[in-house]
C-alpha positions in Angstrom: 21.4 -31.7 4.9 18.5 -30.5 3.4 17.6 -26.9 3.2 14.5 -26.0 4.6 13.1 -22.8 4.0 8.9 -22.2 6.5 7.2 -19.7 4.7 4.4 -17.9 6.9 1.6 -16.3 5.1 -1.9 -14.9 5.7 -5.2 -16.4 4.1 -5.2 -13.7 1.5 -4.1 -13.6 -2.1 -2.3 -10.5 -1.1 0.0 -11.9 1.3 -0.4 -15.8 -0.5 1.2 -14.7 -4.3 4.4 -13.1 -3.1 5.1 -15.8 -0.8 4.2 -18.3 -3.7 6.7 -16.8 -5.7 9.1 -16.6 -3.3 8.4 -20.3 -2.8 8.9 -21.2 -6.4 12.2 -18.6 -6.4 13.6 -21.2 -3.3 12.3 -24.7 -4.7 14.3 -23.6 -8.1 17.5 -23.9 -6.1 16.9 -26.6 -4.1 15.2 -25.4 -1.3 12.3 -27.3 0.6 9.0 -25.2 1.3 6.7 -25.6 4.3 4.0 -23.1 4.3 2.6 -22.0 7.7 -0.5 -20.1 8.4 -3.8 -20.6 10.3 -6.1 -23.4 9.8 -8.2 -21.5 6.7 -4.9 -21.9 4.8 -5.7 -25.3 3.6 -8.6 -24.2 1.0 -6.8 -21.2 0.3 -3.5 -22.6 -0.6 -4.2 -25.5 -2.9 -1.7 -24.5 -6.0 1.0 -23.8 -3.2 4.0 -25.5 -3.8 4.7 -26.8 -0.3 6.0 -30.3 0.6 3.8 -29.5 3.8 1.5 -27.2 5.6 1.2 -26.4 9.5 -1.9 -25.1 10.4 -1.0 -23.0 13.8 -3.3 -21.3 16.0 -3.6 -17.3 15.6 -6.3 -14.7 15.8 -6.5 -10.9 15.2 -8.3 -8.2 17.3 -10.0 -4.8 17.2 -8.4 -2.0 18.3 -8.8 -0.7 21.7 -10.3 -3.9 22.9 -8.1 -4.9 25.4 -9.9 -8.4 26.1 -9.7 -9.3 21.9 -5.6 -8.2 22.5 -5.3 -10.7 25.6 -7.4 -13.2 23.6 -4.8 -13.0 20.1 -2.0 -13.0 22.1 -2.9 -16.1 23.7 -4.0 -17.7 20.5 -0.2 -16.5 19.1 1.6 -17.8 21.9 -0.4 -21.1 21.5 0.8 -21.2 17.6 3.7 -20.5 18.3 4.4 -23.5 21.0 2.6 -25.5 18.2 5.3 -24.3 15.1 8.3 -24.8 17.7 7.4 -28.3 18.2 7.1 -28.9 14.3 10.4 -26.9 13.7 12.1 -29.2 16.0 11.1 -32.3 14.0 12.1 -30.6 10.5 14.8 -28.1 11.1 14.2 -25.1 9.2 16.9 -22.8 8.1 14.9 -19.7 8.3 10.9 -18.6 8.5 9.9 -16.1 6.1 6.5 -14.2 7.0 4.6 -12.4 4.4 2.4 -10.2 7.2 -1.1 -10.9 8.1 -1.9 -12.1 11.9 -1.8 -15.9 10.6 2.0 -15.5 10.2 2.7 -14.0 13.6 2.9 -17.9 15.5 5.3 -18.8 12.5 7.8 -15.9 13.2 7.1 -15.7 17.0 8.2 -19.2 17.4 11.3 -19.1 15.1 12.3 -15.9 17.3 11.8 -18.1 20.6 14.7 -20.3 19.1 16.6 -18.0 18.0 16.4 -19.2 14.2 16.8 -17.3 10.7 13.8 -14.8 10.4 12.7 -12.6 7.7 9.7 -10.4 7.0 8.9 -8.9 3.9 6.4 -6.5 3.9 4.1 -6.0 0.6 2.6 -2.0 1.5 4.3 1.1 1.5 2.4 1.4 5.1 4.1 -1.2 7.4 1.3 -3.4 8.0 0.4 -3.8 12.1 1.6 -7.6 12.8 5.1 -6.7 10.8 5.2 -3.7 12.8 5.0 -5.5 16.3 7.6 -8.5 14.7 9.9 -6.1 12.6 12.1 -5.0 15.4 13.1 -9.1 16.6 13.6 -10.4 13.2 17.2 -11.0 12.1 15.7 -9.0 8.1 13.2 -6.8 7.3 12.8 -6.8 3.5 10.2 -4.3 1.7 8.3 -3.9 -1.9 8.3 0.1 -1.9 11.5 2.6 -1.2 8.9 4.3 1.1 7.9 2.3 5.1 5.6 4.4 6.6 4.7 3.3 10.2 7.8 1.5 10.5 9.7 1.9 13.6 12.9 3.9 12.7 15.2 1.1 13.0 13.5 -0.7 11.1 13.2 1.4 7.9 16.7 2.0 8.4 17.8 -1.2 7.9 14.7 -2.7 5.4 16.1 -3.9 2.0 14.1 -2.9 -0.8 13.4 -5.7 -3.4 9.9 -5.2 -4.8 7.1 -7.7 -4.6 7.3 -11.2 -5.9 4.8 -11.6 -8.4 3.5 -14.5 -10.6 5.9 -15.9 -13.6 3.5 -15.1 -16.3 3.1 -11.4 -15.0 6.9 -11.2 -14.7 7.5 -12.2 -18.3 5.3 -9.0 -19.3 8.6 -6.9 -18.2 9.9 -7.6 -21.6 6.6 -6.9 -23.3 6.4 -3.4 -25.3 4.0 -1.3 -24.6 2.1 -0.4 -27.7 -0.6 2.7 -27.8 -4.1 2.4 -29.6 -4.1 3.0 -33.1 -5.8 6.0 -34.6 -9.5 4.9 -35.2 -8.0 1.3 -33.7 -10.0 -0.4 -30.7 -9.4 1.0 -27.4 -9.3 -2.1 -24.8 -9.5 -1.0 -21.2 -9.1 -3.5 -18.1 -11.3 -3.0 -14.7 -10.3 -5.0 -11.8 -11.6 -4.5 -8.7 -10.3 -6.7 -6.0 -12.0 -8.0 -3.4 -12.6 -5.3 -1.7 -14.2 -2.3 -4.6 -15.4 -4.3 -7.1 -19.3 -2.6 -6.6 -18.1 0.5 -6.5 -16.1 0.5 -9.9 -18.9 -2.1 -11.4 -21.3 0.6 -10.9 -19.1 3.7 -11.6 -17.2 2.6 -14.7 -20.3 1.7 -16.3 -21.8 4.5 -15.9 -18.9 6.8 -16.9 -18.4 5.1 -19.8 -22.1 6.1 -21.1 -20.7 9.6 -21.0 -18.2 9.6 -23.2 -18.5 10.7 -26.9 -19.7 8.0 -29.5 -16.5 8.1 -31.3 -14.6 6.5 -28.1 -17.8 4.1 -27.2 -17.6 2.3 -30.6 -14.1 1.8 -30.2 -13.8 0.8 -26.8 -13.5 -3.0 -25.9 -14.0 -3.8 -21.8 -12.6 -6.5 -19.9 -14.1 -6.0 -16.0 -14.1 -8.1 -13.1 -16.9 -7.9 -10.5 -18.3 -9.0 -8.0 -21.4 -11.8 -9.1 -24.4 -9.9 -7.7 -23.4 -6.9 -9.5 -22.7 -8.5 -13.0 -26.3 -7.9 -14.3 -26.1 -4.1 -13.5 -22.4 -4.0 -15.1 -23.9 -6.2 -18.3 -26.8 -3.8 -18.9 -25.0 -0.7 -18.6 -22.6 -1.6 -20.6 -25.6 -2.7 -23.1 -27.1 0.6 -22.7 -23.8 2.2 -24.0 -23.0 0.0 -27.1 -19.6 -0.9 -25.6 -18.1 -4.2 -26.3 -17.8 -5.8 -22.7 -16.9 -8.9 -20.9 -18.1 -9.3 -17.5 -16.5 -12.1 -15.0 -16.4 -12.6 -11.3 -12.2 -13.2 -11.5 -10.3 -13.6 -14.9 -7.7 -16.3 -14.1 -5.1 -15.2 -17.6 -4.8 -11.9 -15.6 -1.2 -11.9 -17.6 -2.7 -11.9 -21.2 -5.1 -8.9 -20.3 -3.1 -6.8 -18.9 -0.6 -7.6 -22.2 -3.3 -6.1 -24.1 -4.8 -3.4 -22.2 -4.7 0.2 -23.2 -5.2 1.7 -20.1 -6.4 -0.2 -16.7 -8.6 0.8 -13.6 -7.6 -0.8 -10.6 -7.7 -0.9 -6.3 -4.3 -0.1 -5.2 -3.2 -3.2 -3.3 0.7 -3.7 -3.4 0.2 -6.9 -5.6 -1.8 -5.0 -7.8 0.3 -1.9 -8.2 3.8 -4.0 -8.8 1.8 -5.7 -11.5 0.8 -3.1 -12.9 4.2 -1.4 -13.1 5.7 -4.4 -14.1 3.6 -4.8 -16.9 4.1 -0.8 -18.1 0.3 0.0 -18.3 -0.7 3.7 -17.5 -3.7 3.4 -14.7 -5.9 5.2 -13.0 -6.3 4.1 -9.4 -9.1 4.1 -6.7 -7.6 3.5 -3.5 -9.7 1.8 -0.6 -10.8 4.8 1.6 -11.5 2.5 4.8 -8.0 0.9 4.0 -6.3 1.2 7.5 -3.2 3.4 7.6 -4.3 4.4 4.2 -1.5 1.8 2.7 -3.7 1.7 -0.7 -3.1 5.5 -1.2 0.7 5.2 -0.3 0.7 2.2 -2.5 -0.4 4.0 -5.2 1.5 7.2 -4.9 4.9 5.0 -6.5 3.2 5.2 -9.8 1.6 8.5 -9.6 4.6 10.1 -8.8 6.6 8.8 -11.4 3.9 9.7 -13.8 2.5 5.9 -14.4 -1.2 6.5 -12.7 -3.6 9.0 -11.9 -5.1 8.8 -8.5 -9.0 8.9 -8.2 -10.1 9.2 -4.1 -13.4 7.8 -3.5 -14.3 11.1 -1.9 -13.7 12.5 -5.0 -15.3 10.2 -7.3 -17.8 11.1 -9.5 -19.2 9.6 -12.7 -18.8 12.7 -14.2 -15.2 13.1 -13.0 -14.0 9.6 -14.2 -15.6 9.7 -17.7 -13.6 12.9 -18.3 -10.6 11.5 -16.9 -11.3 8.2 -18.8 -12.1 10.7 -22.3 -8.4 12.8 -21.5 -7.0 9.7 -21.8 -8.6 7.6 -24.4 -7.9 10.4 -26.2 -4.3 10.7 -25.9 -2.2 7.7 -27.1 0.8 9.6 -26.5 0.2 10.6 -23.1 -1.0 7.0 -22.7 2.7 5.8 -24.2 4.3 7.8 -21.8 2.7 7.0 -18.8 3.9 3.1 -20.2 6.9 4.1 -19.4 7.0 6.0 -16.3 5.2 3.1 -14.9 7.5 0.3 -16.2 10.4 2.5 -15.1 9.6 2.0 -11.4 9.0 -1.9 -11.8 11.2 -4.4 -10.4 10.5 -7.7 -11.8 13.2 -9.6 -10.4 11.4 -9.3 -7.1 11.2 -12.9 -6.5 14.9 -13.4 -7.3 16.2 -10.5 -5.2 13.7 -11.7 -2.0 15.3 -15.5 -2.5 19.3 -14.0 -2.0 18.2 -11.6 1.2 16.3 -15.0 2.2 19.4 -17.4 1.5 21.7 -14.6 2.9 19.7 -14.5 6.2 20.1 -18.1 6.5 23.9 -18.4 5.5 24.8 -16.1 9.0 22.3 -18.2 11.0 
């Protein structure tokens, strides 16, 4: 018989690239993929490797509005009738969701017939449609050592196995580290995510027109932005005399984090495993209307291990970050170092290790 694994994932690159990788983990040993989200997943979801998507119904609500609650749970309970009916034609061993309210018909429907389930949650924070699913699925599988919001039973019994990311940024693992030369360029990576890139394309800029001549001439930029704030980014960094190259998304994400010195990022979980994985020291800017404040629990894995600093947007100044970014620069050693406290909380077998709870899950049925 063949093995059929649904995978149920939100419209989001941050729920989409672990469950890719997850995918890819499963097809590699002979597993069959069927990706399940909400109807937007079809042009998000184009490089997916699915042999077939299921668009179910699903909507999220505001909290504390009880007639948006009644609405989404309708909408779920709809999916979910909808993903019953298709698992009864196909059979799946288990459904694997990836958080995010698209994936809550997926799972609810598997838990109606009693099938295989496992959630794997990306955030240190428990994210809110895990949190309501967690506690009737068979496994709850996590990316940090830390749960927060979790019900107790559930953190008790969550398996830790990283976050799945993206072959190329997996084979950076085995990629040394190597701190900038004395007098050598200084190459510095900005990404800002979907949700910060005008803040940092404004601030970085900025910052970087403070620092001493010596760094400027040697510093070589690689930012992503967002496109209405490339012009301000481009002339800044004009202003400055810094070597820059400014893009909306840089799609060899793998080859510039390879040869960054030092990177500024958002916190998201897929962002902070990279960035561990890869063993580049960072200074994070966590998303202050993030709910729960998962970015700033994200990012505390690499702070406390000595990988990151940790820049709040309440306490972000230009000032502040240019002498930050000059403490740094300045330092190769303390740059080598961080490497390696960074890299030393990695796990970039995440893919590997999700793929056996998966398979294990669907061995007890």
């Amino acid at each position: 018989m063949r093995k059929v694994a649904v995978v149920a994932a939100g419209g989001t690159g941050g729920h989409l690239f672990p469950a890719q990788a997850l995918a890819e983990a499963l097809i590699a040993r002979g597993w069959s993929i069927v990706l399940a989200s909400d109807e937007r997943v079809a042009g998000l979801a184009q490089d997916f490797p699915a042999e077939r998507r299921i668009g179910l119904s699903a909507a999220t609500y505001k909290p504390g509005d009880p007639l948006g609650m009644a609405r989404a749970g309708l909408a779920v309970l709809g999916g979910a009738a909808q993903a019953r009916a298709a698992y009864h034609q196909f059979g799946p061993r288990v459904v694997v969701g990836f958080g995010g309210y698209p994936s809550a018909p997926a799972l609810v429907g598997a838990v109606l017939d009693r099938r295989p389930t496992v959630i794997h949650e990306q955030n240190a924070v428990m994210g809110r449609t895990n949190r309501m699913l967690a506690p009737h699925v068979r496994t709850v599988a996590c990316a940090f050592p830390t749960l927060l919001k979790a019900p107790p039973k559930v953190a008790q019994r969550a398996i830790v196995v990283g976050n799945p990311v993206r072959p190329p940024i997996r084979a950076l693992a085995t990629e040394p580290y190597i701190p900038p030369e004395d007098g050598g360029q200084l190459r510095l990576l900005v990404t800002g995510g979907s949700q910060g890139a005008r803040l940092l394309s404004e601030l970085v800029p900025e910052a970087i027109k403070l620092l001493p001549e010596e760094l400027r001439a040697r510093l070589v930029v690689a930012q992503q932005t967002r496109p209405e704030s490339m012009n301000f980014a481009r002339r800044a960094y004009g202003d400055a005399n810094v070597d820059a190259e400014i893009a909306p998304f840089f799609r060899d994400m793998a080859t510039r984090l390879k040869a960054a010195h030092l990177v500024i990022g958002r916190s998201g979980a897929g962002t902070v495993c990279e960035f561990a994985i890869a063993g580049r020291p960072a200074i994070l800017v966590p998303l202050a209307i993030a709910i729960d404040d998962d970015q700033g629990q994200n990012a505390r894995l690499l702070a406390e291990a000595g990988g990151a600093e940790i820049a709040r947007e309440h306490q972000l100044t230009v000032d502040s970050l240019a002498g930050a970014l000059e403490k740094l620069l300045s330092n190769p050693a303390r740059l080598a170092r961080m490497a390696a406290a960074a890299r030393s909380v990695a796990i970039p077998d995440a893919a590997e290790r999700l793929a056996d709870v998966v398979e294990d899950t669907a061995a007890k049925g």
